[in-house]
N, C-alpha and C positions, 0 to 999 in steps of 0.2 A: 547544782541547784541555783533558779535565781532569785537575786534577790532585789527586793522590793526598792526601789529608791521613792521618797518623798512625792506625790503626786504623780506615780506611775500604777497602773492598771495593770495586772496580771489576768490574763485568760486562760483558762484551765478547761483541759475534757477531760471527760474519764470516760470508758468503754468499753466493753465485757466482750469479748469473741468465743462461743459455745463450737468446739469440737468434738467430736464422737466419744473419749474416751479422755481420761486422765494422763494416760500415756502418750495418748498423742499431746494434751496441751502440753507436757513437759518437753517432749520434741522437738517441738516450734518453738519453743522456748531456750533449750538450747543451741537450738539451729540460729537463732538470729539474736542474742544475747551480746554477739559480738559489734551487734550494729549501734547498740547502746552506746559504746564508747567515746560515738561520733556526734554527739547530741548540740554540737553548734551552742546557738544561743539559746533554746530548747530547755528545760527539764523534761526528761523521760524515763517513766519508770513504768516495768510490767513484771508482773508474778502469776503465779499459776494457782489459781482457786479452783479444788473438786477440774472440772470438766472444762473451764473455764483460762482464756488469758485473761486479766485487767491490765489495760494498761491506762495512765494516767501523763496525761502533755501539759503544760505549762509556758506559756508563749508572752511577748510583750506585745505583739502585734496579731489580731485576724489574721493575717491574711498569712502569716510567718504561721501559726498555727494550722489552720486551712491545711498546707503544703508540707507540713509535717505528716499532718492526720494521713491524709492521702497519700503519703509515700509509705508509712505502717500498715495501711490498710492492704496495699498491696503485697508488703513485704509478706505479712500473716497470710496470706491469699495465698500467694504463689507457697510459701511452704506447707498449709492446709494441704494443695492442688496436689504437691509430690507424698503428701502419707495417704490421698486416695489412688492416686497414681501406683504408688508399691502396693498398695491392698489389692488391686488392680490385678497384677502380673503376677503376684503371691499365689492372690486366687486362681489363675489361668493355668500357672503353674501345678498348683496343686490336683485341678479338671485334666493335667494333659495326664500328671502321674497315676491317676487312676482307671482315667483309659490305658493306658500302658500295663497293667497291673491284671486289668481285666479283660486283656487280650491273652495273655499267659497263661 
């Protein structure tokens, strides 16, 4: 956490990412949980509400913030990308096995 010195400005986002299911927000959440550890000069915090990631930044500088946002955005992205990615080939999986099934 940081903290506040005497005439310094804290910039804060907060920002809610909507996923299909509760299951998945917990996924991406503990898919990338460990990224947290890394948080530089940064406060970063995100939890899983309902359907929902929040996560919340806390920066001394714009522009340090900014390139925070931006590198979570994609992180959340790309692991979003891989639970529609498996839903994907699940499903594919599931269309070959019952052509399969209904050849027999």
């Amino acid at each position: 956490m940081i903290e506040q010195q005497p005439h310094q400005r804290l910039i804060e986002a907060t920002f809610e990412v909507k996923v299909a299911t509760k299951s998945d927000a917990e996924i991406i959440f503990n898919a990338v949980k460990a990224e947290l550890a890394d948080e530089g000069r940064e406060s970063i915090s995100i939890d899983v509400r309902d359907e929902s990631l929040m996560m919340n930044i806390v920066s001394e500088d714009v522009v340090k913030l900014r390139a925070v946002l931006n590198t979570w955005l994609r992180i959340l992205n790309v692991a979003s990308e891989m639970i529609d990615l498996k839903s994907e080939v699940v499903s594919g999986e599931e269309r070959l096995e019952n052509c399969e099934r209904s050849r027999v």
